[in-house]
C-alpha positions, 0 to 999 in steps of 0.5 A: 643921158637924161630924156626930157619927158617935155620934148617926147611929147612935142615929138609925139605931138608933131607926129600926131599932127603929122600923121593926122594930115597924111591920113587925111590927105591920102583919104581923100583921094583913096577912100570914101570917107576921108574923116574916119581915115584921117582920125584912125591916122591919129587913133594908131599914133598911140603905136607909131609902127601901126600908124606907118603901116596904115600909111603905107596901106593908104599909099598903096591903096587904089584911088576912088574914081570920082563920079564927076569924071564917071559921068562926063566921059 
């Protein structure tokens, strides 16, 4: 069986793409800072398990209350 060296990297590539999106998303409503979580999504892509695991951590983490709803109510 021959890997083709050309499709992996598109693999990555879209994972990349992927993982940056999610990092980001989740970012935004999980942290402060949502350009440092979504770049450290792409930073852990070069270990997949690493990004999956920063994913999951995201995911599980609280939201950051918003100080507009903070003030209105």
């Amino acid at each position: 069986m021959n890997i083709n060296a050309t499709l992996v990297g598109q693999i990555m590539f879209v994972f990349v793409l992927v993982v940056g999106a999610l990092s980001y998303y989740l970012g935004r409503r999980k942290t402060q800072t949502p350009v440092l979580a979504g770049l450290l999504g792409v930073v852990l892509c070069i270990i997949p398990p690493f990004a999956l695991v920063y994913l999951v951590v995201l995911v599980l983490k609280k939201d950051v209350g918003s100080t507009s709803a903070e003030v209105s109510g």
